[in-house]
C-alpha positions as CSV (number, residue, x, y, z in Angstrom):
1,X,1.7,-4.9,-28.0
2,X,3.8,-2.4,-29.5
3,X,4.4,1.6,-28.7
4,X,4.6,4.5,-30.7
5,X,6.6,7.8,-30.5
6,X,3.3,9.2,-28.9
7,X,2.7,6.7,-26.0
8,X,2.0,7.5,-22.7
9,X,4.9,7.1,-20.3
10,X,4.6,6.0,-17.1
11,X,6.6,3.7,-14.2
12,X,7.2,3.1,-10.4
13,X,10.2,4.3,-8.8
14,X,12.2,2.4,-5.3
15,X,14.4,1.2,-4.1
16,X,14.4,-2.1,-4.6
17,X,11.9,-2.0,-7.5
18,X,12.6,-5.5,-9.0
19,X,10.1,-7.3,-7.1
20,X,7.2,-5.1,-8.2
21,X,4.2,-6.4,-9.5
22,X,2.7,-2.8,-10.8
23,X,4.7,-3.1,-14.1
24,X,2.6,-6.7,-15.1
25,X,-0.4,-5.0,-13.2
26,X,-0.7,-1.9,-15.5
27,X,0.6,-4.2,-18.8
28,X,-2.3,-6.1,-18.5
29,X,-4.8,-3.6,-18.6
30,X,-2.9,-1.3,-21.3
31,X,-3.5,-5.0,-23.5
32,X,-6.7,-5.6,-21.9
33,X,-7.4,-1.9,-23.3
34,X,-5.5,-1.7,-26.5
35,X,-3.7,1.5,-24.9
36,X,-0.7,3.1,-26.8
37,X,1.4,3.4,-23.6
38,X,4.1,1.7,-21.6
39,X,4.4,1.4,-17.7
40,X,8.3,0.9,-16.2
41,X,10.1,0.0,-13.0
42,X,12.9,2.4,-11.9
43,X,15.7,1.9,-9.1
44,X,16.1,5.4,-8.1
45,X,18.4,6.2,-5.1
46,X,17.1,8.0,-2.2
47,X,19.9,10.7,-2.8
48,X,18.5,11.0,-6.3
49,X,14.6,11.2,-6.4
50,X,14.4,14.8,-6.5
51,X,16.8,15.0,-9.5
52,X,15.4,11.6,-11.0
53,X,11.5,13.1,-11.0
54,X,12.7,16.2,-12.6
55,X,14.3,14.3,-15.3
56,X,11.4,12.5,-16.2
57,X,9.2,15.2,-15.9
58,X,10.9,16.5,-19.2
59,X,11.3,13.2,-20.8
60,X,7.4,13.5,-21.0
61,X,6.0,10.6,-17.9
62,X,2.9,11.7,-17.4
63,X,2.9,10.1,-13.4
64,X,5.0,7.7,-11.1
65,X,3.7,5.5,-8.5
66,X,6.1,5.8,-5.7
67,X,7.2,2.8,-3.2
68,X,10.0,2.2,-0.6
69,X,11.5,4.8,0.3
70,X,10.2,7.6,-1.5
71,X,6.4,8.3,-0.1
72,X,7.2,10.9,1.9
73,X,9.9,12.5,0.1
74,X,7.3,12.5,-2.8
75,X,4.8,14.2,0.1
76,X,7.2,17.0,0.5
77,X,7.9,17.5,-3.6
78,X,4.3,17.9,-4.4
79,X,2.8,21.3,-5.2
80,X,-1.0,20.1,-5.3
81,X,-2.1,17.1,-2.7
82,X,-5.4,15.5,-2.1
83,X,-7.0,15.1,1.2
84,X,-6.1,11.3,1.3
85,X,-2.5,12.0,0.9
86,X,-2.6,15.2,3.4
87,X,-4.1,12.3,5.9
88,X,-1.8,10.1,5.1
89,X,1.1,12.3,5.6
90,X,2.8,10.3,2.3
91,X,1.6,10.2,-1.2
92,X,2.5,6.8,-3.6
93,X,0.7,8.3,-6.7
94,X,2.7,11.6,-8.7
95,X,0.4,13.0,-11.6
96,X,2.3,15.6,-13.9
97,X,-0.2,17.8,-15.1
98,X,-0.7,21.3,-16.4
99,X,2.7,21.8,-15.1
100,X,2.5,20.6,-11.8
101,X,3.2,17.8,-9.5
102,X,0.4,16.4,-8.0
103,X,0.4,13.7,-5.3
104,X,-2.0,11.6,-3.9
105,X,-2.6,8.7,-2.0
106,X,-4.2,5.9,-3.1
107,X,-2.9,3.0,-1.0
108,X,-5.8,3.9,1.5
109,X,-8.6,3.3,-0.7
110,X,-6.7,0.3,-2.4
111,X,-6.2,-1.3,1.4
112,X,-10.2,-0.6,2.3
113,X,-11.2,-1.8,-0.8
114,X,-9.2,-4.8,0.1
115,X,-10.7,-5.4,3.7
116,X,-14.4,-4.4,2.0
117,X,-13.6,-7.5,-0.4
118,X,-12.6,-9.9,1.9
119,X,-14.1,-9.4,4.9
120,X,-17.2,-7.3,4.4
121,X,-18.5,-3.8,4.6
122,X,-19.5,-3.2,8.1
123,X,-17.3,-6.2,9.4
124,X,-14.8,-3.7,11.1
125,X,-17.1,-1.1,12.4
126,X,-16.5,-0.3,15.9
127,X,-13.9,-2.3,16.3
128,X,-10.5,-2.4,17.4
129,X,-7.4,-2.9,14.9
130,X,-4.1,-3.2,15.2
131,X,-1.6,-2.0,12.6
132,X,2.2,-3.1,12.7
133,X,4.6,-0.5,11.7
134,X,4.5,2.9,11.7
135,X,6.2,3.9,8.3
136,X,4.1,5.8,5.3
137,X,2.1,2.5,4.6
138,X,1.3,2.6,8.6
139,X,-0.3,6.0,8.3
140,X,-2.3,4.6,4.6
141,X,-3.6,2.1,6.9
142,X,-4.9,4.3,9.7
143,X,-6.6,6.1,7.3
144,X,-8.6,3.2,5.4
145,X,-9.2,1.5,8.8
146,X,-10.8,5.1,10.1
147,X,-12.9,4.8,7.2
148,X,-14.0,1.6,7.5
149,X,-15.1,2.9,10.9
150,X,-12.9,1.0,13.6
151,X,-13.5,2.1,17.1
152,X,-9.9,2.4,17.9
153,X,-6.4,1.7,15.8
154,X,-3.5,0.5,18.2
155,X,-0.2,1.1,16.0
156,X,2.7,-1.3,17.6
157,X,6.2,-0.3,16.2
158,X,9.8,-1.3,17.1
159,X,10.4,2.6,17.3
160,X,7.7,3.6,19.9
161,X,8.4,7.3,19.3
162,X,7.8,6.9,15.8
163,X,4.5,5.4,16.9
164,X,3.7,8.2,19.2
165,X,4.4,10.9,16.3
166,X,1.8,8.8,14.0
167,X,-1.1,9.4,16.9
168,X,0.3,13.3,17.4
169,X,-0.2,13.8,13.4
170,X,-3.0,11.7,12.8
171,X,-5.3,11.8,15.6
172,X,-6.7,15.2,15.0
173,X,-8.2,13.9,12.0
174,X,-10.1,11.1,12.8
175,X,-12.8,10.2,15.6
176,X,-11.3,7.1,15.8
177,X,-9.0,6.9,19.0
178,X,-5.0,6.0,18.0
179,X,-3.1,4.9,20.7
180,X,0.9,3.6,20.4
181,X,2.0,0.5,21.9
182,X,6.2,-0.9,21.9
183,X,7.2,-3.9,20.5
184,X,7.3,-5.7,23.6
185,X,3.5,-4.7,24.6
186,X,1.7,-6.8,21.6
187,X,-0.4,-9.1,24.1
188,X,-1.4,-5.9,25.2
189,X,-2.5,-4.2,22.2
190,X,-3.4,-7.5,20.8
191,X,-6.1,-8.0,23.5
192,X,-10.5,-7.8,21.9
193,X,-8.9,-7.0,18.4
194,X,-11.2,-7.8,15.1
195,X,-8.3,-7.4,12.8
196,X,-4.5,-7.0,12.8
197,X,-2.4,-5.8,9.5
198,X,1.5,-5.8,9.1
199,X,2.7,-2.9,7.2
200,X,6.4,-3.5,7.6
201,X,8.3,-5.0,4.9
202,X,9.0,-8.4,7.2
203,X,8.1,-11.4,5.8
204,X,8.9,-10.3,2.0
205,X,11.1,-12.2,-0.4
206,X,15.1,-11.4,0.6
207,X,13.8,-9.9,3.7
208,X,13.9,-11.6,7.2
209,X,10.7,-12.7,8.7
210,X,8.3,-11.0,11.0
211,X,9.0,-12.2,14.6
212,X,5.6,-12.3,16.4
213,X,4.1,-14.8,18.4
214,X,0.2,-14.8,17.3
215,X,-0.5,-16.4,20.3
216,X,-1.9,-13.4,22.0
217,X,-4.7,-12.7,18.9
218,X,-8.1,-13.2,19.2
219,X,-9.3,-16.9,17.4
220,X,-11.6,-14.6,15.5
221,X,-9.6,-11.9,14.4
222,X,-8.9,-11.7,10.8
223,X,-5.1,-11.0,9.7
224,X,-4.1,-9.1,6.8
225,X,-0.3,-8.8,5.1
226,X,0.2,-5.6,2.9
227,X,3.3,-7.6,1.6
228,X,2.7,-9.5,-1.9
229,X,5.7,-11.4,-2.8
230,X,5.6,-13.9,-2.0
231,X,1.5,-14.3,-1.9
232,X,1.8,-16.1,1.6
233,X,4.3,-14.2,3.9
234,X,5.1,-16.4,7.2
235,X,2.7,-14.2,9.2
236,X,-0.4,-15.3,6.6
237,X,0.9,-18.9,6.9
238,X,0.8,-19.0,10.2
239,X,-2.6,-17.0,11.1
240,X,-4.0,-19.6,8.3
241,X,-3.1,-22.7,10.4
242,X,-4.4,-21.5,13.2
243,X,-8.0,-20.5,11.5
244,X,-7.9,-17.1,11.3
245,X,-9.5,-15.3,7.9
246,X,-6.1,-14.0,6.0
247,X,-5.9,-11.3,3.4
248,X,-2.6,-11.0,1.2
249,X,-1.5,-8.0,-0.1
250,X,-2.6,-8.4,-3.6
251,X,-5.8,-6.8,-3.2
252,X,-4.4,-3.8,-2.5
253,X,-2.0,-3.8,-4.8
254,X,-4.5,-4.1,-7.8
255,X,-7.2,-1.6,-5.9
256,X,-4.8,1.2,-5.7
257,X,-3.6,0.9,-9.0
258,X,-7.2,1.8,-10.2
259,X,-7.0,5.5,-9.7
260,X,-3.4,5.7,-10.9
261,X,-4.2,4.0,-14.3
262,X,-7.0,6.3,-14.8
263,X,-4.7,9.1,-13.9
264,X,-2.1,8.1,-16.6
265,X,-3.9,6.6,-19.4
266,X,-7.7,8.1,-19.5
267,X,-9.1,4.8,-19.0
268,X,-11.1,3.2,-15.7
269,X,-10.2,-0.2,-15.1
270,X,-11.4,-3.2,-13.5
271,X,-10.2,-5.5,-10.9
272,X,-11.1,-9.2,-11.9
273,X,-10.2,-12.8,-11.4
274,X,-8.2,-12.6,-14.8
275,X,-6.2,-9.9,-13.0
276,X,-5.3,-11.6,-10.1
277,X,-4.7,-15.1,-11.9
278,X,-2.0,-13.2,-13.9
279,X,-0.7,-11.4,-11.4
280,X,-0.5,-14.8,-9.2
281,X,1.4,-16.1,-12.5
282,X,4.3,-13.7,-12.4
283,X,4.7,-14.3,-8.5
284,X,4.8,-18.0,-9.2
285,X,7.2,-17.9,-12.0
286,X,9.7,-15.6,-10.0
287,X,9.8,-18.7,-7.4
């Protein structure tokens, strides 16, 4: 469909940014919703996200969804933040409005939504979880994963410190018990879990693979891969041919797009099978 001079502007800014999915993701529902707008992928710099968001600001964006490396940086540039975000301790959503930045978080309700999808409402309550990683998608995941009601989230991270300072900041605000584990302890924290999720970038196309026995996981635990592209990471493949239940990191993607469509173009969408068939499409044709 064609724009106007009056369309709404909106994009996603990283670094990279060409594997993104959210620009066919948002094109389908602007078509799906005969919306005068347009939705673009940016490369922007780590050195030059400050400069790049105040640039587009006057350009007239109304937001930005915000992915590797900026979600914290976009934390710290936000005047107004919701409680997700202030959770989260990183915000992937930027609303411009009534002159403001706003920034939210709304990979946390996109990941639950996920989980709730796959698995079932009450399938991870008191539980125990693990989460690899312990970058701004780690602390998203804490916070869906408290929601969801888990007994206790056991973050494993190459950078054990980093791990340490996600408990420290996050613990205070959630009954469920975080506790950090190295690397080299997985069959540790792997031990009674119901579910384990990989919030690194490993396993993505052009990036190396994630290097983890699954030997130590529970038969029944279910594994979940925030990465998308491609649809099966190694880890997924893997956990699949042993029998465990495996969720990709397309649901996500489409359930936290929700709010930030709303945010930009006025309009509620709808997750659907349509949705994910075209979004399964465009990852196939990259191949």
């Amino acid at each position: 469909m064609t724009i106007s001079g009056h369309a709404k502007l909106a994009g996603i800014v990283g670094d990279p940014v060409s594997h993104s999915l959210s620009p066919r993701l948002h094109a389908h529902w602007l078509e799906a919703h005969g919306i005068d707008g347009a939705y673009v992928p940016l490369k922007v710099a780590r050195e030059s996200f400050a400069a790049t968001l105040r640039g587009l600001r006057m350009a007239g964006f109304v937001g930005l969804n915000v992915t590797v490396p900026h979600k914290e940086a976009a934390f710290a540039l936000a005047e107004i933040l919701d409680a997700a975000a202030l959770a989260a301790g990183a915000v992937n959503l930027l609303v411009f409005r009534n002159g403001h930045i706003e920034g939210r978080n709304t990979d946390a309700a996109g990941l639950a939504s996920s989980l709730v999808e796959s698995l079932g409402a009450d399938t991870l309550r008191d539980k125990t979880a693990v989460i690899l990683g312990a970058g701004g998608a780690a602390r998203a995941a804490i916070v869906a994963l408290a929601a969801l009601g888990t007994k206790e989230i056991r973050i494993v991270a190459r950078n054990p410190a980093r791990a340490k300072l996600l408990v420290d900041e996050l613990q205070a605000s959630t009954k469920t018990a975080l506790n950090a584990f190295d690397w080299r302890e997985w069959p540790k924290a792997a031990a009674d879990t119901a579910l384990l999720v990989n919030t690194t970038s490993a396993g993505m196309r052009g990036q190396p693979s994630l290097t983890l026995s699954l030997d130590p996981l529970p038969r029944g635990a279910a594994v979940c891969d925030i990465v998308y592209n491609p649809l099966e990471t190694p880890l997924l493949g893997e956990a699949r041919a042993r029998g465990h239940s495996t969720i990709d990191g397309l649901g996500m993607l489409m359930h936290q797009a929700v709010p930030a469509f709303e945010a930009f173009f006025g309009v509620t969408p709808v997750v659907t099978p349509a949705l994910r068939k075209d979004l399964e499409k465009a990852l196939h044709d990259r191949q």
